[in-house]
C-alpha positions as CSV (number, residue, x, y, z in Angstrom):
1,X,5.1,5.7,-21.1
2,X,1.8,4.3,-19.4
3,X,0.0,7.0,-21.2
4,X,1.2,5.3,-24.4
5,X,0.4,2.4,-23.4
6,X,-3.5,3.1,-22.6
7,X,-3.5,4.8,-25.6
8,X,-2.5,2.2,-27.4
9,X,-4.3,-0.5,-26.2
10,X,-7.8,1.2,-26.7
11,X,-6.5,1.3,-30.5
12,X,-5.9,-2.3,-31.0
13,X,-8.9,-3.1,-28.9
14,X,-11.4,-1.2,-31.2
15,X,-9.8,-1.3,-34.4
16,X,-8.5,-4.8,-34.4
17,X,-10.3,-7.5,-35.6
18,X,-7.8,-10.4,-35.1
19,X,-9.0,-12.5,-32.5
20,X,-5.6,-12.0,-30.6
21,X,-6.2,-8.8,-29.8
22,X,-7.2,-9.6,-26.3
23,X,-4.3,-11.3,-25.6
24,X,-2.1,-8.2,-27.0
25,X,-4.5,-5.9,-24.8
26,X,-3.8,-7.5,-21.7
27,X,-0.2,-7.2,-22.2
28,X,-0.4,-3.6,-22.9
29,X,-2.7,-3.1,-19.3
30,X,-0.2,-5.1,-17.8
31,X,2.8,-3.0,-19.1
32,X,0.9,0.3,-18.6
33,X,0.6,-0.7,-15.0
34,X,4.1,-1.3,-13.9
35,X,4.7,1.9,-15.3
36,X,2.3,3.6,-13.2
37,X,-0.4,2.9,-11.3
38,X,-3.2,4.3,-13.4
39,X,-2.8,1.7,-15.9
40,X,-5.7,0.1,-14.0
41,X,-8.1,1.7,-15.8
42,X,-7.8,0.5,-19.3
43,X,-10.9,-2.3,-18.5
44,X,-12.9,0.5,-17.2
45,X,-12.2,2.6,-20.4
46,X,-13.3,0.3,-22.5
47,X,-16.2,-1.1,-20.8
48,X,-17.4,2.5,-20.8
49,X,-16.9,3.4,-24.5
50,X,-18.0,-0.5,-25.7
51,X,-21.5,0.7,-23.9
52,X,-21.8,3.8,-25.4
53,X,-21.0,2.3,-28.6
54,X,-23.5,-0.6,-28.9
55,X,-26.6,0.0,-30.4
56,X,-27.8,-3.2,-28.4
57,X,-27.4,-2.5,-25.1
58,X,-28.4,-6.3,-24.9
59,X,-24.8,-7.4,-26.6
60,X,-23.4,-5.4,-23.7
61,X,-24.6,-7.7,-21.1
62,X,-24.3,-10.8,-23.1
63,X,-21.7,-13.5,-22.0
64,X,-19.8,-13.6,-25.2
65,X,-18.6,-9.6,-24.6
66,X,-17.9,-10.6,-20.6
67,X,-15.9,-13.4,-21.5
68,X,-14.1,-11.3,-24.3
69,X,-13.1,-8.1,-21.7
70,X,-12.5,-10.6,-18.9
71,X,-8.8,-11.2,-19.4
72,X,-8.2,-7.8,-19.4
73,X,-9.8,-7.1,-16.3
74,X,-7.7,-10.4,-14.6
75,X,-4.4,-8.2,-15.7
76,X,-5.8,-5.8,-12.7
77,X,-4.4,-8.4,-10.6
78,X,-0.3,-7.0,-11.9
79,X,-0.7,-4.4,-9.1
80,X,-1.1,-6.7,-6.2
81,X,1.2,-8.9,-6.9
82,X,3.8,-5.9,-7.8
83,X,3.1,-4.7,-4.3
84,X,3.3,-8.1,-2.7
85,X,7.0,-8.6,-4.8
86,X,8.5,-5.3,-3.6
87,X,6.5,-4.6,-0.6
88,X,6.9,-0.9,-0.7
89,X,4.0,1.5,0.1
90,X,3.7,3.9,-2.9
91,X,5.9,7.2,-2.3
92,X,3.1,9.2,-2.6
93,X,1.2,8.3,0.5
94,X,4.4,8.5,2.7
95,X,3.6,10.7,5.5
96,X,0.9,12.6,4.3
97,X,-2.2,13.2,6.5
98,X,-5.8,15.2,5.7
99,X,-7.0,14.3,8.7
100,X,-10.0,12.4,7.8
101,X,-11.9,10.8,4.5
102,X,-14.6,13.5,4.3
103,X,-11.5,16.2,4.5
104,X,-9.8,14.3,1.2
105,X,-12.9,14.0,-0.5
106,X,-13.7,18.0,0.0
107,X,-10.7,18.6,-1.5
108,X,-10.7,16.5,-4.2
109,X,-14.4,18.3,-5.1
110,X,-12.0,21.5,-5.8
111,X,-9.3,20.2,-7.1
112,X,-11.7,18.5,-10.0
113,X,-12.8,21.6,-10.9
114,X,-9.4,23.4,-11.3
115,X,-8.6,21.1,-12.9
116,X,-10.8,21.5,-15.7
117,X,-10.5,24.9,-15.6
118,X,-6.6,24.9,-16.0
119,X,-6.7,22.6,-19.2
120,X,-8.7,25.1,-21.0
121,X,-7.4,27.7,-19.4
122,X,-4.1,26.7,-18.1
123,X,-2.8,30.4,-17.3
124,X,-1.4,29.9,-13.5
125,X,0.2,26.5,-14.0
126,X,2.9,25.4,-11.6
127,X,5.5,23.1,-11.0
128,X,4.3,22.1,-7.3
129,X,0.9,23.4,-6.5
130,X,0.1,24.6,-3.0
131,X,-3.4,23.1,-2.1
132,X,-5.2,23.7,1.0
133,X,-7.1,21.1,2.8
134,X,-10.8,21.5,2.5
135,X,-12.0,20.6,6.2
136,X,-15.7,21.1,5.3
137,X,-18.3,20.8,2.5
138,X,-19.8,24.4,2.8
139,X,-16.8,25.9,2.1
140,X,-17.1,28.2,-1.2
141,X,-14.0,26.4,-2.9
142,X,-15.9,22.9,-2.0
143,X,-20.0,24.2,-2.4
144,X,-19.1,26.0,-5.8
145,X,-16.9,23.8,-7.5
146,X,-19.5,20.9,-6.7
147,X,-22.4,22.5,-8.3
148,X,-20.5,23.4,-10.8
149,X,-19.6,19.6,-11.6
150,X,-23.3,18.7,-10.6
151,X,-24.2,21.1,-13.6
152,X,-22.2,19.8,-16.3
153,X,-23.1,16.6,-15.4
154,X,-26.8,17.4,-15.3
155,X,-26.8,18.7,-18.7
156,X,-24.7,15.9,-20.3
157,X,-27.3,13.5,-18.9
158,X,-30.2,15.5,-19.9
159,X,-28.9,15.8,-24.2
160,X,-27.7,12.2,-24.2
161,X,-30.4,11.3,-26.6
162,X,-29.1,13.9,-28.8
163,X,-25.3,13.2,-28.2
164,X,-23.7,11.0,-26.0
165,X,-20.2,12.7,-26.5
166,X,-20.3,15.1,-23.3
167,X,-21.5,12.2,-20.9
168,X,-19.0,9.9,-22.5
169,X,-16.3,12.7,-22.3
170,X,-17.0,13.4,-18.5
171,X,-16.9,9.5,-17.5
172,X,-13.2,9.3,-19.5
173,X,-12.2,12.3,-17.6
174,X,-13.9,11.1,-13.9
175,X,-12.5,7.6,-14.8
176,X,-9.3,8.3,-15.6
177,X,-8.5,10.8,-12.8
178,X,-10.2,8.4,-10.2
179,X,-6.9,6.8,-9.4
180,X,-4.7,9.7,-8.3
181,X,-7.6,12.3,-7.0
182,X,-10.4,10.4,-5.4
183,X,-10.6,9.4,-1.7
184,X,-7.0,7.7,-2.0
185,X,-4.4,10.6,0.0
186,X,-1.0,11.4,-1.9
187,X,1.3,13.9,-1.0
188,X,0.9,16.1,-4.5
189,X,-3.2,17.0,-4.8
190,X,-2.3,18.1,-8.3
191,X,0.5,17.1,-10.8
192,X,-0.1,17.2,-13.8
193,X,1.7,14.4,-15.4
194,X,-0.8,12.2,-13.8
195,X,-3.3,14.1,-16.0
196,X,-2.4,12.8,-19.8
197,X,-5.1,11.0,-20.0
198,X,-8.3,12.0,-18.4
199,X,-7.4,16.1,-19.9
200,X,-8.2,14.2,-23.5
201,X,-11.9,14.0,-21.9
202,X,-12.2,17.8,-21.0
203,X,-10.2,18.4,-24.3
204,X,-12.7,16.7,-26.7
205,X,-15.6,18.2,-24.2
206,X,-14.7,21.3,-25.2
207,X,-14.1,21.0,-28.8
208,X,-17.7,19.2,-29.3
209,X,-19.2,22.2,-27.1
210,X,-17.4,24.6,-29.8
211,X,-18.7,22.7,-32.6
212,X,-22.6,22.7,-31.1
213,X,-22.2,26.7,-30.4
214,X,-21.3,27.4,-34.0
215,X,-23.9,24.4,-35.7
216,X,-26.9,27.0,-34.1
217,X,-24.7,30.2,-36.0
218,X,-27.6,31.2,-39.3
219,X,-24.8,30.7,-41.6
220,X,-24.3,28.4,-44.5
221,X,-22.8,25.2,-43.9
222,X,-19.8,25.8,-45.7
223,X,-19.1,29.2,-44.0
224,X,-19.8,27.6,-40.7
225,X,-16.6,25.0,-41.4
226,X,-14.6,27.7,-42.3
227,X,-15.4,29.8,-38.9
228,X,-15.1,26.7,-36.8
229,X,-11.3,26.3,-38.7
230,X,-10.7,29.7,-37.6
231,X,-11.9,29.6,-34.1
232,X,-9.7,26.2,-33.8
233,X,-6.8,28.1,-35.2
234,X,-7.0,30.9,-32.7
235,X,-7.1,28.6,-29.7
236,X,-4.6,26.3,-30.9
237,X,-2.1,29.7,-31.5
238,X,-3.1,30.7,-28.3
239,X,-2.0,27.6,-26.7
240,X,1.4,27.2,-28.8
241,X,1.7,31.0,-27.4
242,X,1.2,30.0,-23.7
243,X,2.9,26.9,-24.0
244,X,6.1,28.7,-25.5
245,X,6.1,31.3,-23.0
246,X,6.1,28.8,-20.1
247,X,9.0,26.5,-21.5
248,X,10.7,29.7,-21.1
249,X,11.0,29.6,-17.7
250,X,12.8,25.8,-17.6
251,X,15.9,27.8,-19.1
252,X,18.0,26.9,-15.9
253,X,16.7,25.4,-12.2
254,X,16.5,29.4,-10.8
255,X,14.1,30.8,-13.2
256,X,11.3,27.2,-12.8
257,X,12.0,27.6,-8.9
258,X,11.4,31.4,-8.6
259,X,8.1,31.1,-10.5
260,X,7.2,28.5,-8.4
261,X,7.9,29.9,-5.2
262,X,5.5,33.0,-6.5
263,X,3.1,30.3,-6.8
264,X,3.3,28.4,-3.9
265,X,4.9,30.8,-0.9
266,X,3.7,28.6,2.0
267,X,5.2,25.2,0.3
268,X,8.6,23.5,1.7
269,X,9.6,22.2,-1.5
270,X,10.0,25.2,-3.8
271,X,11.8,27.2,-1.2
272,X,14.4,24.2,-0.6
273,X,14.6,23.6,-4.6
274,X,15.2,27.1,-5.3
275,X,17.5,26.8,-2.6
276,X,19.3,24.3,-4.2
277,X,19.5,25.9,-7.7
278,X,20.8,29.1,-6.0
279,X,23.7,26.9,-4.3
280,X,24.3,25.5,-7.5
281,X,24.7,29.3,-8.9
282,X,26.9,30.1,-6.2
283,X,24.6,33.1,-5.2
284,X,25.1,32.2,-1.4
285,X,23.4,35.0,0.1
286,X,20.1,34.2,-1.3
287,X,20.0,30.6,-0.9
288,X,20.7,30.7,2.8
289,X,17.3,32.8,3.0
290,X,15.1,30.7,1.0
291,X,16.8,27.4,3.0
292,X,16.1,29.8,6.3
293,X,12.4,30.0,4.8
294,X,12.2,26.1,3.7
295,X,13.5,25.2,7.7
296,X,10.6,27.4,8.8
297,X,8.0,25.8,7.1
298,X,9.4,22.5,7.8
299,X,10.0,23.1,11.2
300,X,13.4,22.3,11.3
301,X,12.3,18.6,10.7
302,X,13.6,18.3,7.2
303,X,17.4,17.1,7.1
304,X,17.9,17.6,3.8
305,X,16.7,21.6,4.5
306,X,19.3,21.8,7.5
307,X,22.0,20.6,5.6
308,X,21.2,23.1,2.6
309,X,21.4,25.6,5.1
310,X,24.2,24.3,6.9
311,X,25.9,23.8,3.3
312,X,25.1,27.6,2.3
313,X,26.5,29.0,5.6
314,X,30.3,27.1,4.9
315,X,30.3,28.7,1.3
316,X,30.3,31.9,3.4
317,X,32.4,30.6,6.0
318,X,30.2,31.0,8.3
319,X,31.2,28.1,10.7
320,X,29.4,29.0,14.1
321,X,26.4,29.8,12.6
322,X,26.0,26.7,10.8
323,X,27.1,24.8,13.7
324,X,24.3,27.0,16.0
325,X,21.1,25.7,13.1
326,X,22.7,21.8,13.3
327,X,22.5,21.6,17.1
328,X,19.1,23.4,17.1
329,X,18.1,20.7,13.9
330,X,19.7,17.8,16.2
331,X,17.3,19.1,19.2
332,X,14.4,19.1,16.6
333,X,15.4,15.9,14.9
334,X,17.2,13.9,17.1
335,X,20.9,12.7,16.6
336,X,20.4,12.4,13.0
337,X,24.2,11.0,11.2
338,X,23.9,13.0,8.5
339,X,23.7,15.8,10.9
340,X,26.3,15.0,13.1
341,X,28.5,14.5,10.4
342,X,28.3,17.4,9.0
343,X,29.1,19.2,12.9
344,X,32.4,16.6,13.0
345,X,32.9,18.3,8.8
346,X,32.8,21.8,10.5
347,X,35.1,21.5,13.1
348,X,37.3,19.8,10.6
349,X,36.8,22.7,8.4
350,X,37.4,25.0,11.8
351,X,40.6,23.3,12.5
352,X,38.9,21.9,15.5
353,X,41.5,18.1,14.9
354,X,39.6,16.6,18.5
355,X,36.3,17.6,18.4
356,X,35.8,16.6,14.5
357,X,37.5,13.4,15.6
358,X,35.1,13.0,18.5
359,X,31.7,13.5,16.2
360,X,32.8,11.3,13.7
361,X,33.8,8.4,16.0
362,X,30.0,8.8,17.2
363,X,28.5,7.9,14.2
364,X,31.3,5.5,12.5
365,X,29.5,2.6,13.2
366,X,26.4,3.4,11.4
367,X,27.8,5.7,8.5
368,X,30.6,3.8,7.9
369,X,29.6,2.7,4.0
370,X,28.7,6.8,3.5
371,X,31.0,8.4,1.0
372,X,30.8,11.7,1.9
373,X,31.6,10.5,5.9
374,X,34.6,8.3,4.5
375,X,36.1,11.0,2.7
376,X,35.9,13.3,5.4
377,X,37.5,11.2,7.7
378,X,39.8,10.1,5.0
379,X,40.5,14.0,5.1
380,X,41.0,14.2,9.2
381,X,43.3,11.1,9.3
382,X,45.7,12.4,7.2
383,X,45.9,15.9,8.8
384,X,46.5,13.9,11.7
């Protein structure tokens, strides 16, 4: 939705004429931002493409075209004042640490570059990428990846008399991926629906570099169109091809998670996820191991992981070794409720009338609006 609405108000901005565009423009940056975050960088958009469409570079810097883009750039001020409403942090800083600015910046240098290279070649997507944190610059995923950028940026600046397309193409694409993957940390290094808009960049990138190989082929012009058709058929198939054979694998939860956990072996979430779907498909056996692996990873310090696992083990009945993982997650975690309601569900489950009692009394002062604990000891009263 805030794709479509940066998308839409670059439309009405350069292909409107009525003087009320502006106002309709700001609404649209304003919209785009309390969908997501990255709405911010409509002004920045079209400051960049009004420059490189000028003839007069003079008109650029004149007050007349500051005071027209100026209300757009006050609707910036939407995400302060959304944050100072709600006063939540966003979710995707939460708990997340790269250990220092120069790490997230290394990282982002790589993940730049695969990012390029999956939207023309997207071959090893994934649903939840595993990303290392780059902890120096002379690393060869950092030091490559940056001269690679360096190089494409070089030349772009070097033919802009001839074409300002590339250079215009790589600011979209550095522009509009500045506000998820710059010096800012979030948990997820890549996801790709933050990517909508800055792939149109790399996309149109490498269509024009298409179109300049084949304007040096010695053919005749019309011959040349043709070819350029075919070539543009061929990729397009091939991606219609990939893209079909991917969508094949969000047939049903196991098949996206077991792909995913190929992908991404040393990540919490696809273990737990898969974990979930396997539960879901009452195939027991193999969801206990991939919770077993997601507790690893997470050193026992995810709840919702020891309750999978906990969850897994009563499908199978088996009671003492779920109760053996909660009071080693409890010496990991603390005296979580959830957890200690699920040992007081156990006993229950066991038989065990006192010491069910006993657990849930412990925590009935602060679980007391839960569901799931009010059913339970619903359940316990009226064995009683």
């Amino acid at each position: 939705l805030s794709a479509f609405f940066i998308l839409l108000s670059l439309n009405l901005y350069f292909y409107s004429i009525k003087p009320r565009a502006i106002f309709y423009v700001s609404i649209l940056t304003i919209l785009a931002i309390m969908c997501k975050e990255n709405g911010v960088i409509i002004p920045f958009l079209i400051v960049t493409i009004d420059y490189f469409l000028l003839k007069e570079k003079k008109e650029f810097f004149s007050k007349k075209q500051i005071l027209k883009i100026l209300p757009i750039f006050l609707s910036l001020f939407t995400l302060p004042l959304l944050y100072l409403i709600f006063k939540t942090p966003h979710e995707g800083t939460i708990g997340f640490q790269v250990g220092s600015i120069f790490n997230q910046i290394y990282t982002q240098i790589k993940v730049w570059n695969y990012i390029i290279i999956i939207t023309i070649f997207p071959f090893w997507q994934n649903l939840d990428y595993d990303v290392a944190i780059e902890t120096t610059l002379f690393s060869p995923y950092v030091i490559i990846p940056l001269f690679f950028l360096i190089f494409i940026t070089a030349i772009a600046v070097r033919y802009r008399n001839i074409s300002k397309i590339p250079l215009l193409c790589l600011l979209w694409f550095a522009i509009s991926i500045f506000t998820t993957n710059s010096f800012v940390p979030f948990v997820d290094f890549i996801c790709e629906r933050h990517f909508y808009i800055s792939t149109i960049g790399i996309y149109l990138l490498f269509s024009f570099a298409i179109a300049g190989i084949f304007s040096h082929v010695n053919i005749r012009e019309n011959n040349q169109n043709k070819l350029i058709y075919l070539v543009g058929f061929i990729i397009c198939s091939g991606y219609l091809y990939l893209t079909y054979e991917r969508n094949l694998l969000y047939t049903s939860e196991v098949s996206i998670w077991r792909d995913t956990v190929q992908k991404s072996k040393k990540k919490y979430r696809p273990h737990y996820n898969l974990g979930v779907a396997l539960l879901h498909k009452e195939e027991y056996r193999e969801a206990i191991h991939e919770f077993k692996v997601a507790n690893e990873i997470a050193k026992n310090k995810e709840v919702e992981a020891i309750l999978g696992l906990t969850g897994a083990l009563i499908k199978t009945r088996e009671f003492d070794k779920a109760l053996n993982h909660l009071q080693y997650g409890i010496n990991v975690k603390g005296k979580d409720p959830e957890l200690i309601r699920e040992v007081a569900y156990i006993y229950l489950l066991k038989g065990d009338i006192v010491k069910a009692e006993k657990y849930f009394n412990e925590i009935s002062s602060i679980m007391s609006n839960s569901v799931s604990y009010l059913s339970q000891y619903g359940y316990l009263l009226n064995l009683k």
